[in-house]
C-alpha positions as CSV (number, residue, x, y, z in Angstrom):
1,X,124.6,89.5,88.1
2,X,123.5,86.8,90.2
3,X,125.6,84.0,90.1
4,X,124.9,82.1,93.5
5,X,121.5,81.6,94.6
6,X,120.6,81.0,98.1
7,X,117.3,79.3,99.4
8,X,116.1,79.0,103.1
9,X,114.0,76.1,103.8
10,X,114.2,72.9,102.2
11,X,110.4,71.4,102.5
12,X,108.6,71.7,99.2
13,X,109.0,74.9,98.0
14,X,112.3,75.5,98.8
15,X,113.8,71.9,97.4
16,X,111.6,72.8,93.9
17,X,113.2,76.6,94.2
18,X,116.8,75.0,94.6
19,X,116.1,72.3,91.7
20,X,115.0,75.2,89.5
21,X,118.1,77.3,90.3
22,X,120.3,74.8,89.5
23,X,119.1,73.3,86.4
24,X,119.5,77.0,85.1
25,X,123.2,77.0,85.4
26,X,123.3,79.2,89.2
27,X,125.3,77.7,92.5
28,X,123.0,76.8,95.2
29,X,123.2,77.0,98.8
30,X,120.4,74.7,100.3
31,X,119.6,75.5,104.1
32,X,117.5,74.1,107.0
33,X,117.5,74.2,110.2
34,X,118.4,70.5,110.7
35,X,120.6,68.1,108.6
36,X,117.6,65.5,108.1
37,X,115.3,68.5,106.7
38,X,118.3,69.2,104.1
39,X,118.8,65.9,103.1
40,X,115.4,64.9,102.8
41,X,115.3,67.9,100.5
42,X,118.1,67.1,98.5
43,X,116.7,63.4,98.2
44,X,113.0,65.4,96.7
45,X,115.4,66.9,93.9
46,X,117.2,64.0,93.0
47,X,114.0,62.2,92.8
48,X,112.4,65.1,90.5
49,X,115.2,65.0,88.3
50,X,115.0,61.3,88.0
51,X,111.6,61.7,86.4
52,X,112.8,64.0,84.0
53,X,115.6,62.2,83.1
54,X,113.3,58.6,83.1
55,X,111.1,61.2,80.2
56,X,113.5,62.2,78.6
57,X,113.5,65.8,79.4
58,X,117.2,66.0,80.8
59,X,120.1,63.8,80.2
60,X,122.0,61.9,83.3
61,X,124.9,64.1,82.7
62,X,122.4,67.4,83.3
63,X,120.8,65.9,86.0
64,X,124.8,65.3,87.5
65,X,125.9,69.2,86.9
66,X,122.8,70.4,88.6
67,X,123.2,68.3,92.0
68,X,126.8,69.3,92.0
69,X,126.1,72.7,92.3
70,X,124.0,72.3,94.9
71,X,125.9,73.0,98.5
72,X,123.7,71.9,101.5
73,X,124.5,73.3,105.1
74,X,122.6,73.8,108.4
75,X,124.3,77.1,109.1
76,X,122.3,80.2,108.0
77,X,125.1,82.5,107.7
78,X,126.7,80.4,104.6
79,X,123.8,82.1,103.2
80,X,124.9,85.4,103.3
81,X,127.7,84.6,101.0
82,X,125.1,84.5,98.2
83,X,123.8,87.5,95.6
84,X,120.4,86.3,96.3
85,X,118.9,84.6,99.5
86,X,115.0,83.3,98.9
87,X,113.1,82.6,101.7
88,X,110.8,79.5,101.9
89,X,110.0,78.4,105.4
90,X,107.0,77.9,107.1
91,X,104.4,80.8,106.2
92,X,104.9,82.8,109.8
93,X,105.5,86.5,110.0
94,X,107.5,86.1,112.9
95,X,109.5,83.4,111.8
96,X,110.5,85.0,108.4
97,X,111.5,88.3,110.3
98,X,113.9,86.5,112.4
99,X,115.4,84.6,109.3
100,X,115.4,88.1,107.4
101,X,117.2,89.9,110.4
102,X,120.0,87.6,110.7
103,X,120.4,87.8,106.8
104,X,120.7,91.5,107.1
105,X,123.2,91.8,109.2
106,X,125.6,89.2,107.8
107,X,125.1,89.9,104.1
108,X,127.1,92.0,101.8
109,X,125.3,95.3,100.8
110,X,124.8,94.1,97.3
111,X,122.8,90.7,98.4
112,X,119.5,90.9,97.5
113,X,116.7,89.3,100.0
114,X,113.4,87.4,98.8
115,X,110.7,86.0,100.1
116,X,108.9,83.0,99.1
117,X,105.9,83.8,101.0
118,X,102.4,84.1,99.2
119,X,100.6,86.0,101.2
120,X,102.4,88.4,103.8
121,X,103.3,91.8,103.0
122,X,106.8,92.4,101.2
123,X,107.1,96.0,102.9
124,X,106.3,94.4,106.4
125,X,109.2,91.8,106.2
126,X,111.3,94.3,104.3
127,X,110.6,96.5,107.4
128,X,112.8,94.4,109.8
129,X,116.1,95.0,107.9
130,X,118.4,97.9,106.4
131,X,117.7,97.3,102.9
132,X,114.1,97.1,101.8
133,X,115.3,98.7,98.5
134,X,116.9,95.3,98.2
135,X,114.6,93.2,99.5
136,X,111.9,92.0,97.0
137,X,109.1,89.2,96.7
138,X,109.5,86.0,94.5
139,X,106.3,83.9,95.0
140,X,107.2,80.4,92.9
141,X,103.8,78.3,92.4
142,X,103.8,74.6,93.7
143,X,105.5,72.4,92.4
144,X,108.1,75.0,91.2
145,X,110.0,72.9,88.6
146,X,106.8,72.7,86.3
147,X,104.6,75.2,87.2
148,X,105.3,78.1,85.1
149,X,104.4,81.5,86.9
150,X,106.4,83.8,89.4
151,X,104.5,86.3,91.3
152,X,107.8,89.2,91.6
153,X,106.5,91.2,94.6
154,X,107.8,94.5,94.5
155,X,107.5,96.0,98.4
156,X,107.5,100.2,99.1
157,X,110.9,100.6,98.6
158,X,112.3,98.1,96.3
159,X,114.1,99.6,93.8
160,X,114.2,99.7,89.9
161,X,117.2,97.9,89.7
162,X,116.3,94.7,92.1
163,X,113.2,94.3,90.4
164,X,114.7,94.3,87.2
165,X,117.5,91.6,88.4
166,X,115.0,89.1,90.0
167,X,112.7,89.6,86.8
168,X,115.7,88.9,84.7
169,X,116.7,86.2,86.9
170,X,113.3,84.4,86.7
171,X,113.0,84.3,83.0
172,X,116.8,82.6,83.1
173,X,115.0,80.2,85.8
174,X,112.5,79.4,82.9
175,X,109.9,80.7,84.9
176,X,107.3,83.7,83.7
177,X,107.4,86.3,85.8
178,X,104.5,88.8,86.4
179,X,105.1,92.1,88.3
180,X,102.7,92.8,91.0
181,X,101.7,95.3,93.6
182,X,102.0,94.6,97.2
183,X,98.6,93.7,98.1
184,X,97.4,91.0,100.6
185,X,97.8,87.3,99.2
186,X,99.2,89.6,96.0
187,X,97.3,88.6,93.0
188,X,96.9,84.5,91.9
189,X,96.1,84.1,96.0
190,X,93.6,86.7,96.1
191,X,91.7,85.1,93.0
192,X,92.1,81.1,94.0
193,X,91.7,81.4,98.0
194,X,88.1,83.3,98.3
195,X,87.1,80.3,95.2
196,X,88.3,77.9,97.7
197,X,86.8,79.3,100.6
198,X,83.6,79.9,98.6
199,X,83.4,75.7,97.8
200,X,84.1,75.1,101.5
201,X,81.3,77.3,102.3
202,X,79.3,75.3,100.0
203,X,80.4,72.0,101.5
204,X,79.4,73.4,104.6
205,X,75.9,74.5,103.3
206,X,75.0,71.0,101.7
207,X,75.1,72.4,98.4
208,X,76.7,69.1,97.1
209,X,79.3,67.0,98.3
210,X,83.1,67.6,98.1
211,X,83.6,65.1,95.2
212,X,80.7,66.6,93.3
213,X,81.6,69.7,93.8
214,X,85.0,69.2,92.2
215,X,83.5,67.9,89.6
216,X,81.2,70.6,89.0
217,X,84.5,72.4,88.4
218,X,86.5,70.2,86.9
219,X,84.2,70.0,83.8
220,X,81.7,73.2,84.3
221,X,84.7,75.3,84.6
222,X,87.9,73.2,82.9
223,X,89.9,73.4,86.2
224,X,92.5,70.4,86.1
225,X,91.4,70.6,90.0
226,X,88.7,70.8,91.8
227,X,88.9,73.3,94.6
228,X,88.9,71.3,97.6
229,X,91.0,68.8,96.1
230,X,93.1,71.9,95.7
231,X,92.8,72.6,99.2
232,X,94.2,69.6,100.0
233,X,97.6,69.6,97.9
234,X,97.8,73.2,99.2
235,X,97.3,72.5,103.1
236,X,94.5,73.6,104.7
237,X,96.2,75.0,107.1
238,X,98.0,77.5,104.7
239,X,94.3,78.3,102.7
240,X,93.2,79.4,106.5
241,X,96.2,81.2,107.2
242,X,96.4,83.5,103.5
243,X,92.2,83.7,104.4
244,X,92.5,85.5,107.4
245,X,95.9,87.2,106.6
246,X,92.9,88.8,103.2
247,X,90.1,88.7,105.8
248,X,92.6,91.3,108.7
249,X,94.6,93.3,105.8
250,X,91.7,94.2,103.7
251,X,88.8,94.3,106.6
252,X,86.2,93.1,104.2
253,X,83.5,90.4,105.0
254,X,83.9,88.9,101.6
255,X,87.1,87.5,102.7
256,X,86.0,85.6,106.0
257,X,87.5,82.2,106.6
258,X,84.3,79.5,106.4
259,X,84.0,77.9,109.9
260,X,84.4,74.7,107.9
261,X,87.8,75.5,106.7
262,X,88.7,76.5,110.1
263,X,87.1,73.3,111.9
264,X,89.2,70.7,109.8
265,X,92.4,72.6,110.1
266,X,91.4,72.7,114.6
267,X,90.7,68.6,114.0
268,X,94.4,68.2,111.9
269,X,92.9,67.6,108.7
270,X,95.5,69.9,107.0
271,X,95.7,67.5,103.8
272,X,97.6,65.2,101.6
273,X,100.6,66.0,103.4
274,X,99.1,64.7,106.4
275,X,97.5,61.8,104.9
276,X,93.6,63.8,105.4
277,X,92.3,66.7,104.7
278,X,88.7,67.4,102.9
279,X,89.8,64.0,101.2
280,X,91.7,60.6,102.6
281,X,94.8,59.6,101.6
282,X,95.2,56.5,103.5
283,X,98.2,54.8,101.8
284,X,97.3,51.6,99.6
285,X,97.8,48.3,101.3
């Protein structure tokens, strides 16, 4: 049973994953690699709950319990002490192998590893430790505290049994989980990103501008998004990334990143989290 629920990384993903784990009842261990990261993370959760309770949704009291079970730290090792680490730092191979490795060696045999990641291989990460029938994918959609799907990533040799616990685990979370196969960019990835980089293409072709082309699916197809706005709340930089992570694992043309993708993300357009992407997001004066 998995009582105490590690996550690595507290940018967005990983605050949302820790906010989620402890509004389910679970200890948390909240880790980044520098006290200002953690606290600005614990300062996104406290600020998520607020809205729920400001709607209604949670009471003060609920909001209390779940940011006392939250323990932040800067040492990576405290998260060994957990049943289950998640991963959710930066979207690097090389930089999740490291994280993974140190895990390994300082974690119980029964912990079980995750990772956040939503588009590198769960057997290639799972290659780098001693327990890849332990170590399992858990791909939470942005923002995690409302967004209902997990993508439970089961790698070569993750067993039964782990797959079952995080499946388990994920419904407690609230969350839906779906089981799927270990493909490149796994299975909601491999649908949105090619639709992504198919509008960019379009952009890039004049077929219509980027607000129209939003539109265009916003009310032709009844997406709450258009596609390059979606871009945008995704990072650019991440779309290119899980493009050419598609475009090397599968060797298919179809999955090519568009030269305009790749030319905002070279100029630092990455998105709203930089303030520009496809869009502005100069703040209001």
């Amino acid at each position: 049973m998995v009582k105490t629920i590690a996550v690595v990384g507290a940018g967005q993903m990983g605050s949302g994953i820790a906010q989620q784990s402890a509004v389910s009842g679970h200890s948390v261990i909240l880790n980044d690699i520098e006290e200002r990261f953690v606290q600005a993370g614990l300062a996104t959760i406290k600020k998520s709950l607020g809205k729920f309770v400001e709607k209604g949704k949670m009471s003060q009291n609920d909001m209390d319990a779940a940011l006392q079970r939250i323990r932040p730290t800067t040492n990576l090792l405290d998260c060994a002490k957990a049943d289950l680490v998640v991963e959710a730092v930066v979207e690097k191979a090389d930089v999740k192998k490291q994280i993974f490795q140190k895990l390994d060696a300082a974690a119980g045999p029964a912990t079980i590893l995750a990772s956040n990641t939503s588009s590198i291989p769960i057997t290639e990460l799972a290659s780098v430790t001693k327990r890849p029938d332990r170590f399992i994918g858990m791909h939470f959609m942005n923002p995690v505290p409302i967004m209902q799907l997990v993508e439970v990533i089961r790698g070569h040799e993750t067993s039964d049994a782990t797959t079952k616990t995080v499946m388990d685990l994920s419904r407690k979370m609230g969350k839906t989980p779906v089981e799927v196969r270990d493909f490149p960019a796994f299975a909601t990835n491999r649908i949105l990103l090619p639709m992504i980089n198919e509008a960019f293409y379009a952009l890039m072709e004049g077929v219509a501008s980027a607000r129209d082309i939003d539109t265009c699916a916003k009310l032709g197809l009844n997406h709450p998004m258009g596609p390059l706005e979606l871009a945008d709340f995704v990072g650019l930089d991440t779309c290119l990334y899980v493009m050419e992570v598609m475009h090397q694992g599968f060797g298919d043309s179809k999955y090519r990143p568009c030269p305009l993708l790749r030319k905002y993300v070279q100029s630092g357009r990455l998105g709203k989290k930089v303030g520009k992407g496809v869009y502005d997001y100069a703040p209001a004066k």
